[in-house]
C-alpha positions as protocol buffer text, in pm:
chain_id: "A"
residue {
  index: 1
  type: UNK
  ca { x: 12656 y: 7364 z: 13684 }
}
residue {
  index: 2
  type: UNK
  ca { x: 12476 y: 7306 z: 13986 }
}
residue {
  index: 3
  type: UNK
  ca { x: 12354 y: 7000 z: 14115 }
}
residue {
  index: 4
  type: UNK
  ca { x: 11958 y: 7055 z: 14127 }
}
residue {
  index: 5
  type: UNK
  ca { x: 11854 y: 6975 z: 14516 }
}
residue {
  index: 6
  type: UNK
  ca { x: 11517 y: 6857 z: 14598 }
}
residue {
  index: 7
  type: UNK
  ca { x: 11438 y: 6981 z: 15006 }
}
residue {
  index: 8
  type: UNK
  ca { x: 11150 y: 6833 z: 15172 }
}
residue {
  index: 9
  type: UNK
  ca { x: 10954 y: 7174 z: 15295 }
}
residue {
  index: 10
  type: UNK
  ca { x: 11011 y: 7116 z: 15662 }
}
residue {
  index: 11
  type: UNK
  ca { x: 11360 y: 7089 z: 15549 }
}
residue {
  index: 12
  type: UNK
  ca { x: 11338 y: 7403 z: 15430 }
}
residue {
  index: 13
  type: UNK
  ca { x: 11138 y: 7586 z: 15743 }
}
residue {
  index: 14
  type: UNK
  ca { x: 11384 y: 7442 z: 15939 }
}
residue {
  index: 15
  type: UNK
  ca { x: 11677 y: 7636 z: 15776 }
}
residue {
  index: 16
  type: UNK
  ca { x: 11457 y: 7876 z: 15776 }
}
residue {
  index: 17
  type: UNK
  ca { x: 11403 y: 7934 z: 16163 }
}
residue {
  index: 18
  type: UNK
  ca { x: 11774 y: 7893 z: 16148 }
}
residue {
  index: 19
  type: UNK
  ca { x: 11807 y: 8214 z: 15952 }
}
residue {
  index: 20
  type: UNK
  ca { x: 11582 y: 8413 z: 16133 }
}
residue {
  index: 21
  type: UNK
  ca { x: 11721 y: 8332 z: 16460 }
}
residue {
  index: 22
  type: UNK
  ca { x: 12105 y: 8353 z: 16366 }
}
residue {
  index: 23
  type: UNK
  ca { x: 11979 y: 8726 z: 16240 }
}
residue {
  index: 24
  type: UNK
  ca { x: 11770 y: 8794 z: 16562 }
}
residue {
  index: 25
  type: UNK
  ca { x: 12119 y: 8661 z: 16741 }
}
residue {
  index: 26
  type: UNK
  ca { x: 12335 y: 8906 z: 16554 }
}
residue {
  index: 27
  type: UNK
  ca { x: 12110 y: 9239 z: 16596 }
}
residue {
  index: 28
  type: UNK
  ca { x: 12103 y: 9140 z: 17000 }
}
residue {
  index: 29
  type: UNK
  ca { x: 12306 y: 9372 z: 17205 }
}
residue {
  index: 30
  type: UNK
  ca { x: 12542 y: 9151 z: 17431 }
}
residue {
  index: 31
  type: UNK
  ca { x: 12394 y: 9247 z: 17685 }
}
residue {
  index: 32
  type: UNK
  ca { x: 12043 y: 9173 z: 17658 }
}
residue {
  index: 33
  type: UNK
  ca { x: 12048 y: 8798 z: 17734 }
}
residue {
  index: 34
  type: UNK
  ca { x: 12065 y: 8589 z: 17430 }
}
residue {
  index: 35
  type: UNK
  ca { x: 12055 y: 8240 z: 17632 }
}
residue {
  index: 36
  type: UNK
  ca { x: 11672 y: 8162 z: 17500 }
}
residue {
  index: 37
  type: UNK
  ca { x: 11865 y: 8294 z: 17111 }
}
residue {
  index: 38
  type: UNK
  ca { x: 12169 y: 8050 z: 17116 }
}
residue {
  index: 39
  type: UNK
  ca { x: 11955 y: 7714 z: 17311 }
}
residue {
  index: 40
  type: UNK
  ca { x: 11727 y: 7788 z: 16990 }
}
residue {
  index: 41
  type: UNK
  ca { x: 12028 y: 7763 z: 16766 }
}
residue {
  index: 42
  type: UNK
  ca { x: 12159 y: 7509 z: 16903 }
}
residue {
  index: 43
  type: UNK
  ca { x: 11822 y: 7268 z: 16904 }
}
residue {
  index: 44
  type: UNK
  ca { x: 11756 y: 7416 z: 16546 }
}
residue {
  index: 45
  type: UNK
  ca { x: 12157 y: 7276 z: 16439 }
}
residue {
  index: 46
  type: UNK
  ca { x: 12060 y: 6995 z: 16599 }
}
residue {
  index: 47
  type: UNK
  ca { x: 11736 y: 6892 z: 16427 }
}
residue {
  index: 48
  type: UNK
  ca { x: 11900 y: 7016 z: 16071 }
}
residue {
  index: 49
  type: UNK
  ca { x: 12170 y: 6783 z: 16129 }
}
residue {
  index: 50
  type: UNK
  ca { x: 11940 y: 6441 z: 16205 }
}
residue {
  index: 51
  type: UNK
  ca { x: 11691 y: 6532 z: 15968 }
}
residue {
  index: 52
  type: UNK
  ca { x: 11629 y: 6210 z: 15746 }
}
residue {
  index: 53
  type: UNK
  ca { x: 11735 y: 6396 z: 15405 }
}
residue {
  index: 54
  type: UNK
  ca { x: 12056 y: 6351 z: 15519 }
}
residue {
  index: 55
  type: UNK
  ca { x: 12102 y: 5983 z: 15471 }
}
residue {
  index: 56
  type: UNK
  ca { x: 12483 y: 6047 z: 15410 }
}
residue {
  index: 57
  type: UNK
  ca { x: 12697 y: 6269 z: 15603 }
}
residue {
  index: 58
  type: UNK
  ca { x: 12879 y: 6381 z: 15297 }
}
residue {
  index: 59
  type: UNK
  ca { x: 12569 y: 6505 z: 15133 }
}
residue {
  index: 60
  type: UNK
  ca { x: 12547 y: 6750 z: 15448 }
}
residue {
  index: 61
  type: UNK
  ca { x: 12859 y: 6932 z: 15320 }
}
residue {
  index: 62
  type: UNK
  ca { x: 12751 y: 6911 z: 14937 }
}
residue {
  index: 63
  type: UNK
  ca { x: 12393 y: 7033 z: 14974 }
}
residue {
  index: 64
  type: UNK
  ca { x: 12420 y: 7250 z: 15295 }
}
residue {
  index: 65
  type: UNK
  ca { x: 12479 y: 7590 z: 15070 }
}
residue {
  index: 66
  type: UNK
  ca { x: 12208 y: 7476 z: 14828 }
}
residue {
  index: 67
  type: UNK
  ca { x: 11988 y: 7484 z: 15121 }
}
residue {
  index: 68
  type: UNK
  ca { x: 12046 y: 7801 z: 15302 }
}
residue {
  index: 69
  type: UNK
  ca { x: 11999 y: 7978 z: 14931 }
}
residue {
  index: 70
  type: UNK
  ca { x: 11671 y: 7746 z: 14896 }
}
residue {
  index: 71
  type: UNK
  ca { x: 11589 y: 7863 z: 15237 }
}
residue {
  index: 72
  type: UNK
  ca { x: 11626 y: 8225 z: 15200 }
}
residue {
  index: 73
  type: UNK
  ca { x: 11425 y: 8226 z: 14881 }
}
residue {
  index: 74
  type: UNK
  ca { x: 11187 y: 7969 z: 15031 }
}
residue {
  index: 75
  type: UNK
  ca { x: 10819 y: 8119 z: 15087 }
}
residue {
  index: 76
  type: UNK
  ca { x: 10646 y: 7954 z: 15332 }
}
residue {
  index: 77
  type: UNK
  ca { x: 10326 y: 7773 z: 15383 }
}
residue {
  index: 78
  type: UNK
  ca { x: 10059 y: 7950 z: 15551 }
}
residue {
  index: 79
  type: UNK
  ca { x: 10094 y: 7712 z: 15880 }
}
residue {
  index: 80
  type: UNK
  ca { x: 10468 y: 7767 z: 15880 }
}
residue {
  index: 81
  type: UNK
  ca { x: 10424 y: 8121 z: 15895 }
}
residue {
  index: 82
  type: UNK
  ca { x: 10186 y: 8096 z: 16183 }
}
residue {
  index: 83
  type: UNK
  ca { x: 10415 y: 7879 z: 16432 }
}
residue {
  index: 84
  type: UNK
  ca { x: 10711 y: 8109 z: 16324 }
}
């Protein structure tokens, strides 16, 4: 049995934006320039990382597949979809 999780919502749009742009860096061509794709990554890894959820860095490795699913099934808020 799982553990049930409890993500804050910009928790959550922040995994999300990870998704999207780990997808948008997989379907780009090599070729194309994906700079402006990986510095996104990276600052998105980043501010998943230090988010204050994570309180222990253990709890990253627990949690961290909880999320992602949470993430992908995650609808967002009418504001989050706007400044996606």
């Amino acid at each position: 049995m799982r553990p049930p999780f409890q993500f804050p919502d910009d928790l959550l749009a922040l995994q999300g934006a990870w998704l999207r742009t780990y997808a948008e860096l997989a379907q780009a061509p090599a070729t194309s320039g994906t700079t402006v794709l990986r510095r996104r990554l990276i600052a998105l890894s980043r501010c998943l990382y230090t988010h204050p959820y994570w309180t222990d860095p253990a709890q990253w490795r627990a949690a961290g597949v909880e999320l992602r699913r949470a993430a992908r099934s995650h609808t967002p808020a009418p504001a989050e979809r706007e400044a996606a």
